[in-house]
PDBQT receptor file of N, H, CA, C and O in Angstrom, charges set to zero:
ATOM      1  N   UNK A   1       0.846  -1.178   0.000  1.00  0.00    +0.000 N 
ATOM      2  CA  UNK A   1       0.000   0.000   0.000  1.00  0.00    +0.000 C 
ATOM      3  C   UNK A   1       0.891   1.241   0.000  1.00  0.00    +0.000 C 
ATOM      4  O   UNK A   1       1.381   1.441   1.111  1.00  0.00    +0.000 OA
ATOM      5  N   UNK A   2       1.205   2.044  -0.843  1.00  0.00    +0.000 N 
ATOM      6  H   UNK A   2       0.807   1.881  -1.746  1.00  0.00    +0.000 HD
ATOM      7  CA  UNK A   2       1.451   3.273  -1.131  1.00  0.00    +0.000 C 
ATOM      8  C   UNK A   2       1.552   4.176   0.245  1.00  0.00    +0.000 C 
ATOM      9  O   UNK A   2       0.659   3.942   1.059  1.00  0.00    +0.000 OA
ATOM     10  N   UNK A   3       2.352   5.003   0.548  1.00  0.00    +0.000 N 
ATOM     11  H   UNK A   3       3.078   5.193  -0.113  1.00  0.00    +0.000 HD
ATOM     12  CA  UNK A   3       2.700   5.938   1.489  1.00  0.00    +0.000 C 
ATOM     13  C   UNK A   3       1.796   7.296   1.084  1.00  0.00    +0.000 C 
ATOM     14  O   UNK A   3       1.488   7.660  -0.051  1.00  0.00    +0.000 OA
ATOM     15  N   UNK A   4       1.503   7.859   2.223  1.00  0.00    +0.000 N 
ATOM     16  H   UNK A   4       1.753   7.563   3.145  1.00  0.00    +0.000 HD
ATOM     17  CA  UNK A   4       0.355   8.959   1.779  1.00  0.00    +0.000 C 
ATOM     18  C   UNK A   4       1.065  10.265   2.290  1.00  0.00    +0.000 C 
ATOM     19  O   UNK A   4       0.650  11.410   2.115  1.00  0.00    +0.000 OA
ATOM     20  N   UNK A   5       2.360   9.843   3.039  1.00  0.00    +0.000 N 
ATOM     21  H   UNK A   5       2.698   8.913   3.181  1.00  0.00    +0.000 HD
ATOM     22  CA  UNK A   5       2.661  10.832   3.300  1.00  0.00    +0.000 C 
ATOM     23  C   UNK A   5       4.152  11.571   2.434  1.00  0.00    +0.000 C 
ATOM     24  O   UNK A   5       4.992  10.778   2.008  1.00  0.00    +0.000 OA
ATOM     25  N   UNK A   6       4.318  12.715   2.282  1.00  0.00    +0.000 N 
ATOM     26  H   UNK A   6       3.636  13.359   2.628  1.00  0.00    +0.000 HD
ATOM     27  CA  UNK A   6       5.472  13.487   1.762  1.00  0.00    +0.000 C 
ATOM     28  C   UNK A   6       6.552  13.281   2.543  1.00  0.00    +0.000 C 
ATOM     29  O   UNK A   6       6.424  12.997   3.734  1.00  0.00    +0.000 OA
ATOM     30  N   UNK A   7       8.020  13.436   1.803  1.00  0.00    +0.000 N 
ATOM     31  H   UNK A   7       8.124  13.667   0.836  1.00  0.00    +0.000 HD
ATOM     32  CA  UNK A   7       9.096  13.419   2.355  1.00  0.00    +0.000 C 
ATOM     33  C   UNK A   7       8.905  14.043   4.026  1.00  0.00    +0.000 C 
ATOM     34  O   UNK A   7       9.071  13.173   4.881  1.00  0.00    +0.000 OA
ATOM     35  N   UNK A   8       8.607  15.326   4.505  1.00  0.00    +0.000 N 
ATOM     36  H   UNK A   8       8.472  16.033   3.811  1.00  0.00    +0.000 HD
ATOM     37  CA  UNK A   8       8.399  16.132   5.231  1.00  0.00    +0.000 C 
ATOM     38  C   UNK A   8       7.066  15.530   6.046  1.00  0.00    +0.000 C 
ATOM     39  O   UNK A   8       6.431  16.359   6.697  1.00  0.00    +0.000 OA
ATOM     40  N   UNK A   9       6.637  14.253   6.053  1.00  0.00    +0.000 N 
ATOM     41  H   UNK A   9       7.153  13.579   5.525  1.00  0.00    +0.000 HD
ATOM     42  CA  UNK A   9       6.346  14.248   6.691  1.00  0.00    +0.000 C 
ATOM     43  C   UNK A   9       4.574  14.599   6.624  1.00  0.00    +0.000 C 
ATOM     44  O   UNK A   9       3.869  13.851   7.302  1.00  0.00    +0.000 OA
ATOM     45  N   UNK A  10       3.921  15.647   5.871  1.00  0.00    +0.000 N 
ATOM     46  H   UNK A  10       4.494  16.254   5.320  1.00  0.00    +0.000 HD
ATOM     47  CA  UNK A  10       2.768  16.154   6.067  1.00  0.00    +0.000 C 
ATOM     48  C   UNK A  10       2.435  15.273   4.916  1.00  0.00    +0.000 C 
ATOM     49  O   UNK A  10       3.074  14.805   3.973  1.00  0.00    +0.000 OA
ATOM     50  N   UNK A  11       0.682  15.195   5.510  1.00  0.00    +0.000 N 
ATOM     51  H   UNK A  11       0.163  15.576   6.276  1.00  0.00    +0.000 HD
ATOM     52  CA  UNK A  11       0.059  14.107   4.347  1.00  0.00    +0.000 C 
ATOM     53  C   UNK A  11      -0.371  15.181   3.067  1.00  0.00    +0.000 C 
ATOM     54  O   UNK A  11      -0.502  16.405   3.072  1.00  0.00    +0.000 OA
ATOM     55  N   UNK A  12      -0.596  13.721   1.492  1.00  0.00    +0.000 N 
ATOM     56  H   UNK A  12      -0.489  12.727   1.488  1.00  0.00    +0.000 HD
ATOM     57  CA  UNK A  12      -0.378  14.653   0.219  1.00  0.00    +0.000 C 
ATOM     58  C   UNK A  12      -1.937  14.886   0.229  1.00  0.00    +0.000 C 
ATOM     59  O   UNK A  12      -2.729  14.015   0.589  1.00  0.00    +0.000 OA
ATOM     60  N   UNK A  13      -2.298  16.122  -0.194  1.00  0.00    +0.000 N 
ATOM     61  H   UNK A  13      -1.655  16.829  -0.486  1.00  0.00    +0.000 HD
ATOM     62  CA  UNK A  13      -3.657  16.578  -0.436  1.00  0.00    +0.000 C 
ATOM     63  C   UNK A  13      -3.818  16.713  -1.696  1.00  0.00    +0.000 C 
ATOM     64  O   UNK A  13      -2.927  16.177  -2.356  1.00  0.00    +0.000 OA
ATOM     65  N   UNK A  14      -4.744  17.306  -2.366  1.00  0.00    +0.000 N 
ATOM     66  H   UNK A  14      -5.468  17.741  -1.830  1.00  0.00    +0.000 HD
ATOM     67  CA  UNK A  14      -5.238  17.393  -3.844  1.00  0.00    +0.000 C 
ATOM     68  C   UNK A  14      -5.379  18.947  -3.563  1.00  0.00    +0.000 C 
ATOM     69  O   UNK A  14      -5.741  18.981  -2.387  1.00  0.00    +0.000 OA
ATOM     70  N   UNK A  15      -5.309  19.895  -3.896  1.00  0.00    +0.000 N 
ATOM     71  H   UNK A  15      -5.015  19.868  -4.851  1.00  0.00    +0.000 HD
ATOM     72  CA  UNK A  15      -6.057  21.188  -4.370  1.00  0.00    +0.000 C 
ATOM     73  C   UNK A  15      -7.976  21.289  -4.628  1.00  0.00    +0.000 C 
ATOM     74  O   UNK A  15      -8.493  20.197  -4.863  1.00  0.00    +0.000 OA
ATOM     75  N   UNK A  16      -8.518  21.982  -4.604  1.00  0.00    +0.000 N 
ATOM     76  H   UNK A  16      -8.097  22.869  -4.413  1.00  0.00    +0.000 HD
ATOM     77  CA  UNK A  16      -9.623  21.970  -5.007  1.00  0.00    +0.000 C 
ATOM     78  C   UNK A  16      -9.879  23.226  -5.513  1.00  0.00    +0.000 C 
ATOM     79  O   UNK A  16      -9.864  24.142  -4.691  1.00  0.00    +0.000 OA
ATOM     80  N   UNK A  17     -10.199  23.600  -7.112  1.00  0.00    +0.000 N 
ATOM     81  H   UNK A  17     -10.211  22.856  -7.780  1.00  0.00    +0.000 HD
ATOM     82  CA  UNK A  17     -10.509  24.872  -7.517  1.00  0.00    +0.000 C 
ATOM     83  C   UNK A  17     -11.700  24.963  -7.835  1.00  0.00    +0.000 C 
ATOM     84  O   UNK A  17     -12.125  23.878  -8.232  1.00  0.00    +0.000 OA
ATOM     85  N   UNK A  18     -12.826  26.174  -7.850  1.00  0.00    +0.000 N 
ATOM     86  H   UNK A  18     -12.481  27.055  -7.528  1.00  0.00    +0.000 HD
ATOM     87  CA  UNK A  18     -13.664  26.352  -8.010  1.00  0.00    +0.000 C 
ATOM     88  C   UNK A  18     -13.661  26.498  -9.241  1.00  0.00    +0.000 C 
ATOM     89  O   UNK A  18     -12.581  26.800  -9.750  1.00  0.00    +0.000 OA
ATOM     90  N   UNK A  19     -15.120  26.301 -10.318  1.00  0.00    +0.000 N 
ATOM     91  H   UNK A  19     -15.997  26.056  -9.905  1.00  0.00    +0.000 HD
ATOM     92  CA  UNK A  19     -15.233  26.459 -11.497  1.00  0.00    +0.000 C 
ATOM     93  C   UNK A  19     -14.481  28.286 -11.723  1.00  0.00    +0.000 C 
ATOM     94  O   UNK A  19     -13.513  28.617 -12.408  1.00  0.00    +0.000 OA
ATOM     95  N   UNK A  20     -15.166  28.938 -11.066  1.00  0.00    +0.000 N 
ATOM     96  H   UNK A  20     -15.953  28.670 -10.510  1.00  0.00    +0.000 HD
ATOM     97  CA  UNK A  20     -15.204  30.355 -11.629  1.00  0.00    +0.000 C 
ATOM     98  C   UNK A  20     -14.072  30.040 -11.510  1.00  0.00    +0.000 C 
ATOM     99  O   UNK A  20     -13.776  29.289 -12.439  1.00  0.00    +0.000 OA
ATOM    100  N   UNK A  21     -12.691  30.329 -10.397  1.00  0.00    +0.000 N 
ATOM    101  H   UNK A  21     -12.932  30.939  -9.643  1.00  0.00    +0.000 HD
ATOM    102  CA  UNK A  21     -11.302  30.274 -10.442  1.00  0.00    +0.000 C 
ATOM    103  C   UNK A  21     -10.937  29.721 -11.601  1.00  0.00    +0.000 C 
ATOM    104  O   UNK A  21     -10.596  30.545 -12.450  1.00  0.00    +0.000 OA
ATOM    105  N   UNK A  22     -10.884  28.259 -12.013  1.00  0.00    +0.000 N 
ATOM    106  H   UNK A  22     -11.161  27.590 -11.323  1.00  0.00    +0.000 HD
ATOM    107  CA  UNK A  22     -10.768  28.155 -13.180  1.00  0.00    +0.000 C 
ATOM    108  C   UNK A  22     -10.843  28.825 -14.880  1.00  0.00    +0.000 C 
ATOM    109  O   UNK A  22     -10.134  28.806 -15.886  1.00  0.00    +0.000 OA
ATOM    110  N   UNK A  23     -12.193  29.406 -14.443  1.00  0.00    +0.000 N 
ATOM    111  H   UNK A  23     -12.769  29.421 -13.626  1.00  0.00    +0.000 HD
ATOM    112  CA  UNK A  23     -12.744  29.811 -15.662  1.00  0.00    +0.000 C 
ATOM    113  C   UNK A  23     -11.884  31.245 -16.030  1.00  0.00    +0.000 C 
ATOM    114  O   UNK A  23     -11.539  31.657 -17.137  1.00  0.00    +0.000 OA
ATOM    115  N   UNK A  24     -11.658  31.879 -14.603  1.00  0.00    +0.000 N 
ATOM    116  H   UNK A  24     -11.939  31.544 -13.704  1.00  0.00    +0.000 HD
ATOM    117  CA  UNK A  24     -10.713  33.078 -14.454  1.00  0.00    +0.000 C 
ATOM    118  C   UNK A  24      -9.549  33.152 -14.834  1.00  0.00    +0.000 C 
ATOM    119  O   UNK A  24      -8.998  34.224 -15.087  1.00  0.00    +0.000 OA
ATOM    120  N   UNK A  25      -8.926  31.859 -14.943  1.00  0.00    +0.000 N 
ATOM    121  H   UNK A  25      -9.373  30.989 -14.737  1.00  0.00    +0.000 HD
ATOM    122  CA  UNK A  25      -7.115  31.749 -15.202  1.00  0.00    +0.000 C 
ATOM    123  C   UNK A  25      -7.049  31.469 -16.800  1.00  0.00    +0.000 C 
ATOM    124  O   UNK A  25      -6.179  31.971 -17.512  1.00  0.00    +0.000 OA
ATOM    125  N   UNK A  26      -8.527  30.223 -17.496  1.00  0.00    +0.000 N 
ATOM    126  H   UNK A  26      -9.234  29.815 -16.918  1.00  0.00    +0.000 HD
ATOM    127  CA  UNK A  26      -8.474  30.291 -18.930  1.00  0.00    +0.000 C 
ATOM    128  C   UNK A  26      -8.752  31.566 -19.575  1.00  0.00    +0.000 C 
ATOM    129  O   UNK A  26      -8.318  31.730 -20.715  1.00  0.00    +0.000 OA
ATOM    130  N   UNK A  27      -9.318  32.354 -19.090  1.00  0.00    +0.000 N 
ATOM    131  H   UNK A  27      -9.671  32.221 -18.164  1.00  0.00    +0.000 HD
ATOM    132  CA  UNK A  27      -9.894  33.653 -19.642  1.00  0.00    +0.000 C 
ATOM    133  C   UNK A  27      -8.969  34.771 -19.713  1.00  0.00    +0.000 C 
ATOM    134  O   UNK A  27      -9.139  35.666 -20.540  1.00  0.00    +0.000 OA
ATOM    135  N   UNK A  28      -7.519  34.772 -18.488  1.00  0.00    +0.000 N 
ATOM    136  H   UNK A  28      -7.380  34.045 -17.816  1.00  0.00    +0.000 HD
ATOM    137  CA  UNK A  28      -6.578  35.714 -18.681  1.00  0.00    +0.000 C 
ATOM    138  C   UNK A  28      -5.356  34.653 -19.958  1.00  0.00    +0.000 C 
ATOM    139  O   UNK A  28      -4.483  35.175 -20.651  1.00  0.00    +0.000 OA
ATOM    140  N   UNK A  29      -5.607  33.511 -19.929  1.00  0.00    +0.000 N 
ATOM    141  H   UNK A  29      -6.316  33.086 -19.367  1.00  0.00    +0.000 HD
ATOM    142  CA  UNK A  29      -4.362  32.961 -20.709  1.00  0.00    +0.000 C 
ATOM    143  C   UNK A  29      -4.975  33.274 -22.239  1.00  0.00    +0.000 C 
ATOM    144  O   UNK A  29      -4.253  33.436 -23.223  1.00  0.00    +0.000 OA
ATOM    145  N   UNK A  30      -7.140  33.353 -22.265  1.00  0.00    +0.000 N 
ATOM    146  H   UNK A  30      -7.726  33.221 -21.465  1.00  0.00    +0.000 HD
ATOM    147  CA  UNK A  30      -7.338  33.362 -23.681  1.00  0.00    +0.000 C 
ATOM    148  C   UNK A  30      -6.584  34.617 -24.181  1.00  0.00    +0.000 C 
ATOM    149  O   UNK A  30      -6.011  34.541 -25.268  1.00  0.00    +0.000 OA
ATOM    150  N   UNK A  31      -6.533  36.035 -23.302  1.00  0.00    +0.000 N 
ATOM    151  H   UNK A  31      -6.998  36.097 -22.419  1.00  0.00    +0.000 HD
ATOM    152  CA  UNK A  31      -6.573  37.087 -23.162  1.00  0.00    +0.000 C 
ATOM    153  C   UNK A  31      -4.801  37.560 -23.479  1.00  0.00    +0.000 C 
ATOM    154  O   UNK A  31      -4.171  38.617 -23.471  1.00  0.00    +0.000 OA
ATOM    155  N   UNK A  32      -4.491  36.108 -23.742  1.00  0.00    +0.000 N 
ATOM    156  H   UNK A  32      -5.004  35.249 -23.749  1.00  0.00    +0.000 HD
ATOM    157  CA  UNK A  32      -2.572  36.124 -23.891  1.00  0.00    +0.000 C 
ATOM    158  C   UNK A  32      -1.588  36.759 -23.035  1.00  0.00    +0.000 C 
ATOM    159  O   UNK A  32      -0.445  37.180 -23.211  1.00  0.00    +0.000 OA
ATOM    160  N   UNK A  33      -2.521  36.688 -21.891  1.00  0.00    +0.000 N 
ATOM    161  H   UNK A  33      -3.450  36.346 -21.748  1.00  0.00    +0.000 HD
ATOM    162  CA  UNK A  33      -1.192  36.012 -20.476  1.00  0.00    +0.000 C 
ATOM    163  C   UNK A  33      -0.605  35.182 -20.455  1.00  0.00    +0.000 C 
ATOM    164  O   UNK A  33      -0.944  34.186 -21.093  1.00  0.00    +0.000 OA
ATOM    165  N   UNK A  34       0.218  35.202 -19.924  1.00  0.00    +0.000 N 
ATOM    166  H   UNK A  34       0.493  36.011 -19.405  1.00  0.00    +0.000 HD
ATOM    167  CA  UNK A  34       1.413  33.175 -19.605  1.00  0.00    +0.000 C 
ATOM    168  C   UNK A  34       1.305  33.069 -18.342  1.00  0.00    +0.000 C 
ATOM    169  O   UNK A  34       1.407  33.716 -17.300  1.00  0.00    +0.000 OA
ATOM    170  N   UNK A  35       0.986  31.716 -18.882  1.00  0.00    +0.000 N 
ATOM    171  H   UNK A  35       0.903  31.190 -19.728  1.00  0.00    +0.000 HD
ATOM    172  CA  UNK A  35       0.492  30.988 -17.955  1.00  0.00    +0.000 C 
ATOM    173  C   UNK A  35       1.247  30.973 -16.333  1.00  0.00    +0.000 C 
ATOM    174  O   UNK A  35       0.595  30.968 -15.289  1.00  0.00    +0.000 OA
ATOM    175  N   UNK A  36       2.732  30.966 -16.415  1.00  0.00    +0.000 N 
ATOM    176  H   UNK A  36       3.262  30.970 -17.263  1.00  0.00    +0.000 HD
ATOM    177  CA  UNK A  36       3.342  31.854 -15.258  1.00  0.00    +0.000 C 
ATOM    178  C   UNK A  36       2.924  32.871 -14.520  1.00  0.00    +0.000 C 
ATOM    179  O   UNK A  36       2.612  32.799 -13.331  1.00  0.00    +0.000 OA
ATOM    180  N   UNK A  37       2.906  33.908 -15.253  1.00  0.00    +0.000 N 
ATOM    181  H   UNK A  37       3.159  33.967 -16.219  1.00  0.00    +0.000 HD
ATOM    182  CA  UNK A  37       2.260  35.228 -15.018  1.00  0.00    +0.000 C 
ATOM    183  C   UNK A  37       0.521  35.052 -14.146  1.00  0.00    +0.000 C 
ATOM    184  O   UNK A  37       0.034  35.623 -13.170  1.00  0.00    +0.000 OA
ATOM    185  N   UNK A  38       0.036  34.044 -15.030  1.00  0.00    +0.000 N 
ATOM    186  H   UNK A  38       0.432  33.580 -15.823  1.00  0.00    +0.000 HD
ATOM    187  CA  UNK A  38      -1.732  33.851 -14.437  1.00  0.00    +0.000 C 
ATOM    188  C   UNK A  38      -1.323  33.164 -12.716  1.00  0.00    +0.000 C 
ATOM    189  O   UNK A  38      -1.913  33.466 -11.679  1.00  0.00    +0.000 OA
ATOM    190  N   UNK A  39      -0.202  32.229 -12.851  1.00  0.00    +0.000 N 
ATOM    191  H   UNK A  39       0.277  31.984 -13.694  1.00  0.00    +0.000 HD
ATOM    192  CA  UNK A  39      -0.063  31.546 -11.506  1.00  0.00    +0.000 C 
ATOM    193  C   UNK A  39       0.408  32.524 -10.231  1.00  0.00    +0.000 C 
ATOM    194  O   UNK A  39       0.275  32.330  -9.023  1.00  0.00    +0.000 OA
ATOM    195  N   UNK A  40       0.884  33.414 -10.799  1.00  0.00    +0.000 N 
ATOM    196  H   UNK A  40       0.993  33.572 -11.781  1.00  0.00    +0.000 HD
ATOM    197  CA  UNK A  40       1.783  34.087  -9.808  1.00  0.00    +0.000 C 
ATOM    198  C   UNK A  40       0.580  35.168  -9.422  1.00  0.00    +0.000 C 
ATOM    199  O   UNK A  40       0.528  35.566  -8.258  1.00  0.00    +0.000 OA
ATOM    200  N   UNK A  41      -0.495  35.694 -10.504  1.00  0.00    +0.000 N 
ATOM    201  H   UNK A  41      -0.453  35.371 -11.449  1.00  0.00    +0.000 HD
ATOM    202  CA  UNK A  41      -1.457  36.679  -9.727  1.00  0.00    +0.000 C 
ATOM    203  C   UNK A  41      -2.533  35.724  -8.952  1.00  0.00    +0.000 C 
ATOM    204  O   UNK A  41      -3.518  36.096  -8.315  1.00  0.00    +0.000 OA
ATOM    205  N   UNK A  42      -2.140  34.581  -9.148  1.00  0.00    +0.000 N 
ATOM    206  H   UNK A  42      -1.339  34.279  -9.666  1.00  0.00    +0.000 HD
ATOM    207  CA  UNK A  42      -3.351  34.307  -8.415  1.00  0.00    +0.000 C 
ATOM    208  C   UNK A  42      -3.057  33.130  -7.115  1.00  0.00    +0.000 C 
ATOM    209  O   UNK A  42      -3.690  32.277  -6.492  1.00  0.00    +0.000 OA
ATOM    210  N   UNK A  43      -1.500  33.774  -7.178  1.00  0.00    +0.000 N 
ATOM    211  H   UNK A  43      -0.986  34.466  -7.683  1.00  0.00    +0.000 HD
ATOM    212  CA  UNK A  43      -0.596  33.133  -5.837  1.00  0.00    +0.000 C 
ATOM    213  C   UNK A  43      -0.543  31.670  -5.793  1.00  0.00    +0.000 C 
ATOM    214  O   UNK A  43      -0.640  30.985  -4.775  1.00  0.00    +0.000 OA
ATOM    215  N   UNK A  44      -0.380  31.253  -6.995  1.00  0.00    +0.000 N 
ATOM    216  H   UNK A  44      -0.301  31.809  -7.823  1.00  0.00    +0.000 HD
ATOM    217  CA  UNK A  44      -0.391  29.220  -6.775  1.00  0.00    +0.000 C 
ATOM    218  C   UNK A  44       0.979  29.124  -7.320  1.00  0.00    +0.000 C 
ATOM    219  O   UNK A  44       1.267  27.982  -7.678  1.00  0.00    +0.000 OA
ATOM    220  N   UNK A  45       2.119  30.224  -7.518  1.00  0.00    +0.000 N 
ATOM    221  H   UNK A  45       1.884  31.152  -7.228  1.00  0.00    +0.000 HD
ATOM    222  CA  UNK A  45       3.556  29.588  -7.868  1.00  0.00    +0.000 C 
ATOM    223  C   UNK A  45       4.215  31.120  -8.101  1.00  0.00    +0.000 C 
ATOM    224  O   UNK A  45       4.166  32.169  -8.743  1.00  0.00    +0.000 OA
ATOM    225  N   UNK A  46       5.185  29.986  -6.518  1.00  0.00    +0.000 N 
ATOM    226  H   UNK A  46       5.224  29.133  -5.996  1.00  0.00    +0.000 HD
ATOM    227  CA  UNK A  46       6.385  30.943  -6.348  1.00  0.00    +0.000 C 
ATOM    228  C   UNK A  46       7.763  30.196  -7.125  1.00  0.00    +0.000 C 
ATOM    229  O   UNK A  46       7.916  28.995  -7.347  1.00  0.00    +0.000 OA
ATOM    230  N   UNK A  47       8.542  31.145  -7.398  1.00  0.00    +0.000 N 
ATOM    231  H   UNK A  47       8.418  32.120  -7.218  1.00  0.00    +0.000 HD
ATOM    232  CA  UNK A  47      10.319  30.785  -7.335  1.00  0.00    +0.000 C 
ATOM    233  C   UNK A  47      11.140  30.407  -6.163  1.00  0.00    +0.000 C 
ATOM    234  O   UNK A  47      12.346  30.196  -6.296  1.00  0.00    +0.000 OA
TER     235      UNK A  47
């Protein structure tokens, strides 16, 4: 049986996004944002 937990120790979760959120990040990438750029305003990826 598979380990559920991360190196560190804390167990792995899934994310859960709401439709609109979603619909919000395709709509700035239709809008020819990158896709970087969409992650970082909407705080899901740091450097």
């Amino acid at each position: 049986m598979p380990d559920n937990n991360n190196p560190s120790g804390s167990p792995l979760t899934r994310k859960k996004y709401t439709s609109a959120f979603k619909a919000e990040c395709v709509r700035q990438e239709a809008a020819g944002a990158r896709q970087t750029d969409v992650a970082r305003a909407q705080g899901r990826w740091q450097r």
